[in-house]
N, C-alpha and C positions, 0 to 999 in steps of 0.2 A: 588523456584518453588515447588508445590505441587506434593506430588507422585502420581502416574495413579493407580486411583483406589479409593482413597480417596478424596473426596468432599472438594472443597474452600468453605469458604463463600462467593460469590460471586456465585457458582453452585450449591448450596442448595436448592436454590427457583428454579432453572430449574430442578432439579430431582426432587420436589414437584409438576412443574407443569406436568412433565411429567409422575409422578404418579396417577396424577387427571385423563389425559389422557389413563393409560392402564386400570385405573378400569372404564374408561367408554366402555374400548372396548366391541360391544354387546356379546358376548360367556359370560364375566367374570359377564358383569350386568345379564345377563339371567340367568347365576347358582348363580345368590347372589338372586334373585328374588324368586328362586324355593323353595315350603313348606320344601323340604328337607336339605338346606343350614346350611350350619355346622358353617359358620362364618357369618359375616356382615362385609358389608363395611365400616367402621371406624375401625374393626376389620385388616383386611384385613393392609388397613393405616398404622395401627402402627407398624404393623411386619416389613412395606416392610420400613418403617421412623428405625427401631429399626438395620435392616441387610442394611441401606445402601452400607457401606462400602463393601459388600459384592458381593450387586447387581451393584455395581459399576465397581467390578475389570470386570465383564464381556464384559465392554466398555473400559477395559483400555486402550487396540492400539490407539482408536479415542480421549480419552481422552487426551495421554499423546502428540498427535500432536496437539491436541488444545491448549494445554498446550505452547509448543515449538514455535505456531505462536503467541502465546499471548508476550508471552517472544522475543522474535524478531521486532515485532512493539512496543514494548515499548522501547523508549529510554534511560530511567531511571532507567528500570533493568535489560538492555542487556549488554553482556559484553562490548562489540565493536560496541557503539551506530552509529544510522546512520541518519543525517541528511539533508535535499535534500535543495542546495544552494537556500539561501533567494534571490528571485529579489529584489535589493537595486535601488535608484535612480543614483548610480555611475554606476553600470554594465549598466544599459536602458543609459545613458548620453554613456559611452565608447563607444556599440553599435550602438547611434546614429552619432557619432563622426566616425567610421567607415566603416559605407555607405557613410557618405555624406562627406568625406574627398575626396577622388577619385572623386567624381562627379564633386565637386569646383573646384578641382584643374587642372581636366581637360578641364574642363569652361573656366577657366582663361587663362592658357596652349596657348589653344587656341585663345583667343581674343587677350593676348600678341602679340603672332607669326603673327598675323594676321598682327595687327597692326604696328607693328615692320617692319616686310616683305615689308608693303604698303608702310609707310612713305620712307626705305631705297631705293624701287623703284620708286619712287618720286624723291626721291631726295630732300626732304625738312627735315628740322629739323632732322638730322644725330643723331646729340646726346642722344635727343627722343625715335629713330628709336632702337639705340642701345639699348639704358637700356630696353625698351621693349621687344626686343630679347631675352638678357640676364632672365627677370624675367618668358617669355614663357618657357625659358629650365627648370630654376627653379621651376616649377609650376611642367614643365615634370618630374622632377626628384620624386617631390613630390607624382604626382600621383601612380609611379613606387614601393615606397617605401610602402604606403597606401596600393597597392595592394598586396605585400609581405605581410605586417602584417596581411591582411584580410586573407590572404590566410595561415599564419601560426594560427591565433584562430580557423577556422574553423577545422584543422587538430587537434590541441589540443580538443576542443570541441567533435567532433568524437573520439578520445578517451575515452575522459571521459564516454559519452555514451554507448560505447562497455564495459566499465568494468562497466559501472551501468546493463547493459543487463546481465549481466556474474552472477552477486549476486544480484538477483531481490530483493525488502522488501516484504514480506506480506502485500497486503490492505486490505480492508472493506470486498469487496466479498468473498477473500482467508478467515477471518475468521470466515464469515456466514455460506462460506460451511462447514468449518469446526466443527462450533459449530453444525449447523442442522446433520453434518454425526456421530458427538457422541450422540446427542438426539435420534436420530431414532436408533443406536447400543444401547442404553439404554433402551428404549423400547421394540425391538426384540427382543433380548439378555439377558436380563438383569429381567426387571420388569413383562414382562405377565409369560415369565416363572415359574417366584416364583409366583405369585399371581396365575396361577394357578396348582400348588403344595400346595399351599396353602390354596386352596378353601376344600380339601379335611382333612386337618387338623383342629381337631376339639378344640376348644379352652381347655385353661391351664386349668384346676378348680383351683378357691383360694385357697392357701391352707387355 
């Protein structure tokens, strides 16, 4: 990680653009404009290109968090990468298997016992009657278990949840605000200051 203060290459071209930015601010163009102007703007330019490092340490707080979220959502250079569980077609198949396991089985459950029951008070086909019974309890037991397991994912699931809640990752937005909250300390801070301390500095002669 780079230190707060000091320019990536990667943040070179946003402190260039944001340079473009403060010497448009109107004050600074208006005294670059005036017969009396001690420097120019390309003047101006190279000073504030030559003291980056400088004009940078003045956003270093906003820097060195931009820095810390960039390092965090990157996986490959975080220490303790964090990766968010891939939907595979086995986890959708398990899930699916899961709702519709309890449904079946209580479908069946059902038409078993039914039928079982009916024949047995019939009085016809005893044999029938029974193994039908027997497959309605089976069915029951099924369902029973189905809903145990449903009911133990869901509780694991909410876990897992509650410690993703607990150590959020940085997304897209967390680090827009954060790049836009050092560009704008870089500008305030940092670049119209010098530039205008600067306007008043009247260039080197060659030697």
């Amino acid at each position: 990680m780079n230190e707060p203060g000091r320019l990536g290459a990667v943040d070179r071209a946003d402190f260039e653009h944001t340079l473009h930015a403060a010497l448009s601010a109107p004050d600074i163009r208006e005294a670059l404009q005036q017969p009396t102007a001690q420097v120019t703007a390309e003047q101006l330019r190279a000073r504030a290109l030559t003291a980056a490092d400088t004009i940078t340490a003045e956003a270093a707080t906003e820097y060195a968090a931009l820095l810390r979220l960039r390092t965090a959502a990157a996986p490959a250079r975080a220490g303790r990468p964090w990766r968010p569980a891939p939907a595979t077609a086995g986890n959708g198949l398990l899930a699916a298997l899961a709702v519709l396991t309890p449904v079946l089985s209580t479908a069946a459950a059902a038409v078993f016992l039914l039928l079982g029951y009916g024949l047995q008070l019939a009085g016809a086909q005893q044999p029938l009657a029974i193994a039908l019974i027997r497959a309605g309890w089976v069915a029951g037991a099924v369902v029973v278990l189905a809903a145990a397991a449903a009911g133990t994912a869901l509780v694991i699931t909410a876990a897992r949840h509650r410690a993703t809640a607990r150590h959020p990752q940085p997304d897209t937005a967390s680090l827009a605000q954060a790049h836009a909250a050092w560009r704008q300390a870089l500008l305030e801070r940092g670049l119209l200051p010098f530039l205008r301390r600067q306007l008043h500095q009247p260039p080197t002669p060659a030697p």
